[in-house]
C-alpha positions in Angstrom: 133.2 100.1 73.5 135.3 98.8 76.1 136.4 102.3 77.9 132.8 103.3 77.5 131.0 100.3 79.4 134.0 101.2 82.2 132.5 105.2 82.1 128.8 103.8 82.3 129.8 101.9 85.5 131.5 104.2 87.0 128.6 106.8 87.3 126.5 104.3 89.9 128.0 103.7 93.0 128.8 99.8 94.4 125.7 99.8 96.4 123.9 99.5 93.4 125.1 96.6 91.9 125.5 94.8 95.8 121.7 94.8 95.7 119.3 91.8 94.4 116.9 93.9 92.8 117.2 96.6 90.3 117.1 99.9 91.1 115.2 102.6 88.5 116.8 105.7 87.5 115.3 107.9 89.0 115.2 106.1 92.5 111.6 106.3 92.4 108.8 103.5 90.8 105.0 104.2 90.9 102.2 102.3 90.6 98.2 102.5 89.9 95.9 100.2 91.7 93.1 100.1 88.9 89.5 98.2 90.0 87.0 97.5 87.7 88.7 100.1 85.3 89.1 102.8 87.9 91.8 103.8 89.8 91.2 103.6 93.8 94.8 104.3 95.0 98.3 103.9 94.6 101.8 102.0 95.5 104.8 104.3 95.6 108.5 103.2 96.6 111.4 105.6 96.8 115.0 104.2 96.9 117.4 106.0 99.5 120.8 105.9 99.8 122.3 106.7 102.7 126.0 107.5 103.2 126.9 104.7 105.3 126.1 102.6 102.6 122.5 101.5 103.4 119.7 101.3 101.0 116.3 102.2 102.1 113.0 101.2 100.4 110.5 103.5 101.5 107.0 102.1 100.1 103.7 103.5 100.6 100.5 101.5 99.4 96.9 103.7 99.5 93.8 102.3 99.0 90.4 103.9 99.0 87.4 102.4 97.5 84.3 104.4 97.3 80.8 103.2 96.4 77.9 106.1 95.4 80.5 108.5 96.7 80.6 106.8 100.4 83.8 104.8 101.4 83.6 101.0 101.1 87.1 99.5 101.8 90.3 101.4 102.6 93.5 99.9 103.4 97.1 101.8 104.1 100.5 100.6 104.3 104.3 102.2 105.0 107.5 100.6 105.1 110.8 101.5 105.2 113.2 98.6 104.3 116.9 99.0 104.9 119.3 96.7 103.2 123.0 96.7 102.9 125.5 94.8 100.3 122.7 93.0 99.3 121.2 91.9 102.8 118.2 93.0 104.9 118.6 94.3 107.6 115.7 95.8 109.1 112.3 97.0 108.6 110.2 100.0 109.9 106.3 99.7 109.4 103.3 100.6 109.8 99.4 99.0 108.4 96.1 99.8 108.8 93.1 97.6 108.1 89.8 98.6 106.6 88.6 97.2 110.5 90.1 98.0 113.5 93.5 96.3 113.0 96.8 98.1 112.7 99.6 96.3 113.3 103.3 98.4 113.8 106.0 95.9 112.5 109.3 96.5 113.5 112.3 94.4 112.9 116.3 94.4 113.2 119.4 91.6 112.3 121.5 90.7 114.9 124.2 88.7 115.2 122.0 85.4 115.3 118.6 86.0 114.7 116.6 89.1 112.4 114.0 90.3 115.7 111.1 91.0 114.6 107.6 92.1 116.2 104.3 92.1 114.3 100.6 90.4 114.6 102.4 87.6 116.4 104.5 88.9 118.6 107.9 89.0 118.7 110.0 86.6 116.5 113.8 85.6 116.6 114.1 84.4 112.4 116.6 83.3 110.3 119.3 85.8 109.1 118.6 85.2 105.9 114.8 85.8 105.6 113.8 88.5 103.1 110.8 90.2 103.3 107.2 89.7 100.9 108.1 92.6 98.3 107.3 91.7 94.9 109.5 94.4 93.2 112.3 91.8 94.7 111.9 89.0 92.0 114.6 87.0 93.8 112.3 87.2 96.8 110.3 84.6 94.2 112.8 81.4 94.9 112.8 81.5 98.8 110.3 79.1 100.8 109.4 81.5 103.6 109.5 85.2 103.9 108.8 88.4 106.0 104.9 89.6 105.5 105.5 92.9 105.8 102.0 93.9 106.3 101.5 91.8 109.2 104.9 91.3 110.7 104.9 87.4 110.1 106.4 84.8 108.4 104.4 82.8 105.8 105.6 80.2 103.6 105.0 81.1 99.5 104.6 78.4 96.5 105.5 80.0 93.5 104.9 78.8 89.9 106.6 80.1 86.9 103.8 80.7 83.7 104.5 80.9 80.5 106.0 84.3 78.8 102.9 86.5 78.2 102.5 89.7 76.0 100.8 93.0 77.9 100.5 96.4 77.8 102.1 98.6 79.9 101.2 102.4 78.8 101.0 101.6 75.2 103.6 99.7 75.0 103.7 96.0 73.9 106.2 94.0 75.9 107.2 90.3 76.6 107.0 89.8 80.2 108.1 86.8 82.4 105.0 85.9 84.7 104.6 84.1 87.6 101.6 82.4 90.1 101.9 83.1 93.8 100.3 81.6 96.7 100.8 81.8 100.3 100.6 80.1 103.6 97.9 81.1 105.9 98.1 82.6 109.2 95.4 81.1 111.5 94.8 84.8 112.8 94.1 85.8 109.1 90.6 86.9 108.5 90.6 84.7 105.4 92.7 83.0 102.4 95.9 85.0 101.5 95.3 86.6 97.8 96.7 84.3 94.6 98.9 87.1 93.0 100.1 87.0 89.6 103.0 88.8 88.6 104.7 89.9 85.7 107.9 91.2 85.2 110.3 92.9 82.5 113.8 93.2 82.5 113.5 92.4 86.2 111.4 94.8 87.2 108.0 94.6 88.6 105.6 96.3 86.0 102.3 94.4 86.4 100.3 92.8 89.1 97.0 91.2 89.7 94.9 89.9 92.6 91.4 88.9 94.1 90.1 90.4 97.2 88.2 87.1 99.2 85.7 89.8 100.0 85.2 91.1 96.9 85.7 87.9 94.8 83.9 89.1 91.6 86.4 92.5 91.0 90.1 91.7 90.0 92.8 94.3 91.9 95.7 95.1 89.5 98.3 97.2 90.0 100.3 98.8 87.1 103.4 100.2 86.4 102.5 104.2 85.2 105.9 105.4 85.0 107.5 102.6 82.9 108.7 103.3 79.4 110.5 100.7 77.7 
């Protein structure tokens, strides 16, 4: 048993294991974004590894909601996050509103600060801030992080819930879940979602939230590549 747990290691590189957050198999997970039973877009993160040791997450969240066949709300988001040994260490993005906003957020560690640019501005931060990706479940015990929608920093409250049974493509499993809130931003058009979140093994497989503008229909975003 002992030679062949020192085989299974050895086929993943160090980069792996360095990182806070599990990595699937096939350096891909996808997601559905499913509302009031129908699925109006999708969340889709790649994991790159790059020969100097970098890991990127490249994510890409589409969103089209159509009413009587004419669009009601759209909303589109890419990011590329690259971390190394476990740290991040910068962030390429881009979002677009259902309005007129977009916002380009950019950011890079230095030797002091992680410089970032977004809604606000440009911000010198702490080192150590992560960025607001829920696949990261360790991103779930810091106070502040990265919005990397908006390029700012809010400050999260987070609640752990008791162990829940779903269903994740007809599969029954015991999942950790957890209550999110967030600080708002006083540019913010209104409250920041409550997300709930549950998670298996680690890994991010279900997640559910309310739109302020669209109060009465519950967004959730599911795991459809997951098998147990």
């Amino acid at each position: 048993m002992k030679h062949f747990l020192i085989i299974f290691l050895s086929l993943f590189s160090f980069n792996v294991f360095s990182q806070p957050f599990p990595i699937p198999e096939n350096n891909e997970v996808s997601f559905d974004v499913i509302r009031k039973n129908k699925n109006i877009g999708s969340l889709v993160t790649k994991f790159i590894e790059e020969d100097d040791g970098n890991l990127i997450l490249h994510s890409v969240l589409d969103i089209d909601v159509k009413v009587l066949f004419f669009p009601a709300y759209k909303f589109f988001q890419e990011t590329k996050e690259t971390w190394n040994n476990g740290e991040f260490i910068a962030i390429d993005g881009f979002t677009d509103f259902e309005d007129d906003r977009e916002y380009i957020i950019l950011g890079k560690d230095t030797d002091k600060y992680f410089i970032a640019s977004g809604m606000d501005g440009k911000l010198n931060l702490d080192k150590n801030i992560v960025p607001l990706n829920y696949w990261n479940i360790n991103m779930l015990k810091e106070k502040e992080v990265f919005d990397t929608q908006k390029g700012i920093v809010r400050t999260i409250d987070v609640k752990i819930l008791e162990d829940e049974k779903i269903n994740i493509l007809d599969n029954e499993i015991l999942a950790n879940k957890f209550l999110l809130n967030a600080s708002k931003n006083p540019k913010d058009k209104g409250p920041f979602p409550e997300y709930t979140l549950w998670y298996f093994n680690n890994e991010l497989v279900k997640m559910e939230f309310i739109n302020p503008k669209d109060k009465k229909n519950i967004i959730k975003i599911i795991r459809n590549d997951w098998s147990q």
